[in-house]
ZADO-1210 file (C-alpha; in nm, 4 decimals, padded with zeros to 6 digits):
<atoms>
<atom x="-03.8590" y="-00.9847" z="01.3718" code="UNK" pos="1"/>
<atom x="-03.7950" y="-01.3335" z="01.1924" code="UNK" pos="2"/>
<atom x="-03.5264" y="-01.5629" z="01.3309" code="UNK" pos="3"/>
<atom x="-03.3474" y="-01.4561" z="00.9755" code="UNK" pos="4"/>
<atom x="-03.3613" y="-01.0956" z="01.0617" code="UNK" pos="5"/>
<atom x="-03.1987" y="-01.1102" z="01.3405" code="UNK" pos="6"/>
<atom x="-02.9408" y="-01.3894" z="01.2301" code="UNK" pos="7"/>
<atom x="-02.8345" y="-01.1401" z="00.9890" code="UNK" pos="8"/>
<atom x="-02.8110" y="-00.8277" z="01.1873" code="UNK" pos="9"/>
<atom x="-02.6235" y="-01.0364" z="01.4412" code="UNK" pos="10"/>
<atom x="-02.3691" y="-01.1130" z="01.1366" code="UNK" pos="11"/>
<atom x="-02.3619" y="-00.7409" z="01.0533" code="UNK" pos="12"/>
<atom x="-02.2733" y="-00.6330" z="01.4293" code="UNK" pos="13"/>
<atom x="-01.9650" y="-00.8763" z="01.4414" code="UNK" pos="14"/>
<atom x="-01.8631" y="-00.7580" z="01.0891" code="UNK" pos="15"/>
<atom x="-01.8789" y="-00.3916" z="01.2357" code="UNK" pos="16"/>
<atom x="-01.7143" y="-00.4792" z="01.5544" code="UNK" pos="17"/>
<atom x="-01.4537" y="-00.6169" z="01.3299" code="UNK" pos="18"/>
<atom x="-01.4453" y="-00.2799" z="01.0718" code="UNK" pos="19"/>
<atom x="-01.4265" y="-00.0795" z="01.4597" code="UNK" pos="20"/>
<atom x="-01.0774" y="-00.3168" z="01.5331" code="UNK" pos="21"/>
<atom x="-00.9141" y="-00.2416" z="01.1895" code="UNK" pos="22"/>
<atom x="-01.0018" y="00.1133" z="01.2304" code="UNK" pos="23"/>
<atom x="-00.8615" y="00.1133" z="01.5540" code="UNK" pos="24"/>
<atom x="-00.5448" y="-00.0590" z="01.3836" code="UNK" pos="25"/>
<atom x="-00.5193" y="00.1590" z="01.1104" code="UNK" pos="26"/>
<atom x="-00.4861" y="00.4537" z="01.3456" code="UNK" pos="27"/>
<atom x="-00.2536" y="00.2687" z="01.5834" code="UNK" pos="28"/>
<atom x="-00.0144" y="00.2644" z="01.2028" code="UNK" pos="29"/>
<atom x="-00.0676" y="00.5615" z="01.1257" code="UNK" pos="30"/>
<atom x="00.0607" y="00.7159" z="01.4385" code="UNK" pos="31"/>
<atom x="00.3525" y="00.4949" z="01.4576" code="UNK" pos="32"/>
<atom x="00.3969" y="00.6118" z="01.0789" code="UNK" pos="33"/>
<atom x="00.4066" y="00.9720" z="01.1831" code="UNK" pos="34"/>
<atom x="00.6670" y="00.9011" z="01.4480" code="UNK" pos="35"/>
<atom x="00.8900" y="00.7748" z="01.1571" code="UNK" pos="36"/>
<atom x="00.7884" y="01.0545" z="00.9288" code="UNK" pos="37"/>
<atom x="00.9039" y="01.2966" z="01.2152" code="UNK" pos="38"/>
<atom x="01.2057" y="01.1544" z="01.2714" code="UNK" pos="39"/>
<atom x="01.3101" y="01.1697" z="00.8991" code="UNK" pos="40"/>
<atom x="01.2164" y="01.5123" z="00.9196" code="UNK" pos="41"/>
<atom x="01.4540" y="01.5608" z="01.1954" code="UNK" pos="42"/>
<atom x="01.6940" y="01.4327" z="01.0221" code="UNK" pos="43"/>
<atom x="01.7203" y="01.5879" z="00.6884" code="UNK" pos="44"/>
<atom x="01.8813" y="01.8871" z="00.7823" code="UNK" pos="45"/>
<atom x="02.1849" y="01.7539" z="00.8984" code="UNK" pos="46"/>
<atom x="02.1992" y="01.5566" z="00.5494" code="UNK" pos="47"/>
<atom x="02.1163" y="01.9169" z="00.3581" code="UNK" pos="48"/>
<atom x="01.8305" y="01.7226" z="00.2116" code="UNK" pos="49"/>
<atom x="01.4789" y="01.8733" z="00.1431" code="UNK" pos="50"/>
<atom x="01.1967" y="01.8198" z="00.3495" code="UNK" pos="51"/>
<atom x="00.9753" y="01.7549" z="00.0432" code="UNK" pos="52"/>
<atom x="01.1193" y="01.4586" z="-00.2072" code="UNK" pos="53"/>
<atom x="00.8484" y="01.4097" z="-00.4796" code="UNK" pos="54"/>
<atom x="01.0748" y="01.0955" z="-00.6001" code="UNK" pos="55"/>
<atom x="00.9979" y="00.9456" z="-00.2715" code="UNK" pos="56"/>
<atom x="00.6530" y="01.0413" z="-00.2988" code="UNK" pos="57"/>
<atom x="00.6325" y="00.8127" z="-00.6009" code="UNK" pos="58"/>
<atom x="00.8249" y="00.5271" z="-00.4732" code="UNK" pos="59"/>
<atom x="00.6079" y="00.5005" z="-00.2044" code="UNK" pos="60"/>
<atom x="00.2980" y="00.5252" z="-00.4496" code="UNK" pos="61"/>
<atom x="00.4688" y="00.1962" z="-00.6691" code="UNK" pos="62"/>
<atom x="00.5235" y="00.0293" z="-00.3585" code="UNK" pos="63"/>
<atom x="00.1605" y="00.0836" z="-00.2558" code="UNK" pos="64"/>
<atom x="00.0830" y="-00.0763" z="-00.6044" code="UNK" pos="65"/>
<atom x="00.2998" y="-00.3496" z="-00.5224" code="UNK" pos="66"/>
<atom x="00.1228" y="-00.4658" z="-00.2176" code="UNK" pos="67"/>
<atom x="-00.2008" y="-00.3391" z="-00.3301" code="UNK" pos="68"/>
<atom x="-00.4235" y="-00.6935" z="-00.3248" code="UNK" pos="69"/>
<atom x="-00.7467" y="-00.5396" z="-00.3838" code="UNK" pos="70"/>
<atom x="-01.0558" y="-00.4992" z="-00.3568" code="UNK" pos="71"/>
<atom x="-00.9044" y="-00.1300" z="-00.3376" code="UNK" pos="72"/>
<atom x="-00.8080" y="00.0010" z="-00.6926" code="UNK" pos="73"/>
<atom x="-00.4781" y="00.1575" z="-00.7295" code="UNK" pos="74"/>
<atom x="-00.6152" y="00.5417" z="-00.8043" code="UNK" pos="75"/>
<atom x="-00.8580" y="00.4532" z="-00.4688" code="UNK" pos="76"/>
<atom x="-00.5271" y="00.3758" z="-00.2874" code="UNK" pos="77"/>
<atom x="-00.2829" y="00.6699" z="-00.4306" code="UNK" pos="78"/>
<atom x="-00.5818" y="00.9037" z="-00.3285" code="UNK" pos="79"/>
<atom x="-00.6229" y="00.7717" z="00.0382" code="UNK" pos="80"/>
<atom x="-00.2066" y="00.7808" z="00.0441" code="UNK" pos="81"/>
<atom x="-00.1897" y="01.0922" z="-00.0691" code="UNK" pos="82"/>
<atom x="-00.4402" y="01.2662" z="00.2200" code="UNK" pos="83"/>
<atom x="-00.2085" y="01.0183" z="00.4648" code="UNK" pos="84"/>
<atom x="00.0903" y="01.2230" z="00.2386" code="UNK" pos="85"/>
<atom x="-00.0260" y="01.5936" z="00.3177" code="UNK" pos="86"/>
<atom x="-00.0688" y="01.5323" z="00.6225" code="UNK" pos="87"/>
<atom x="00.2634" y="01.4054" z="00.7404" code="UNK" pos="88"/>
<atom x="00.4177" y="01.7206" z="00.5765" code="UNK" pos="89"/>
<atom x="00.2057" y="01.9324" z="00.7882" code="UNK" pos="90"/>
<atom x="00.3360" y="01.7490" z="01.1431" code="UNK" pos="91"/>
</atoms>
C-alpha cells in the first residue's frame, strides 16, 4: 500500500470516528427528546387535550424546514422526522 492509500484511509477513519460521535449525539437528543415528549404526554390529560395533535405535527415539520441548512432535502428530513414522530407516540 502507497503512502496515498493509506493517507486516505487514515482521513476516512477520523471522518468515521467523527460520523460514530454525531451518532452517539444524535441518540443522546433523541432520548432527551423522548423525556420531553413523555412529559407532554403526561400532561395532556389534565388539559383535556389529545394525545395526537396533527397541527403540531406540522409545525414541527415547518420548523424543521426552517432550520433545515442542507445537504438534507426537506422531504429527506420530514421522512426521518416522521419515523422520530411514530415513535414518540408509541412511548
Amino acid at each position: 500500500m502507497d503512502e496515498r492509500t493509506e493517507d486516505v484511509q487514515d482521513q476516512i477513519g477520523a471522518i468515521r470516528d467523527k460520523i460514530d460521535e454525531i451518532d452517539c449525539s444524535i441518540v443522546h437528543l433523541l432520548n432527551e427528546r423522548a423525556v420531553m415528549a413523555l412529559k407532554i404526554r403526561e400532561l395532556k390529560p389534565h388539559a383535556h387535550l389529545s394525545l395526537y395533535d396533527p397541527k403540531r405535527e406540522e409545525e414541527i415539520f415547518a420548523n424543521l424546514a426552517k432550520c433545515n441548512e442542507g445537504p438534507l432535502f426537506g422531504e429527506n428530513l420530514r421522512e426521518i422526522y416522521s419515523a422520530i414522530l411514530h415513535v414518540m407516540k408509541e412511548l
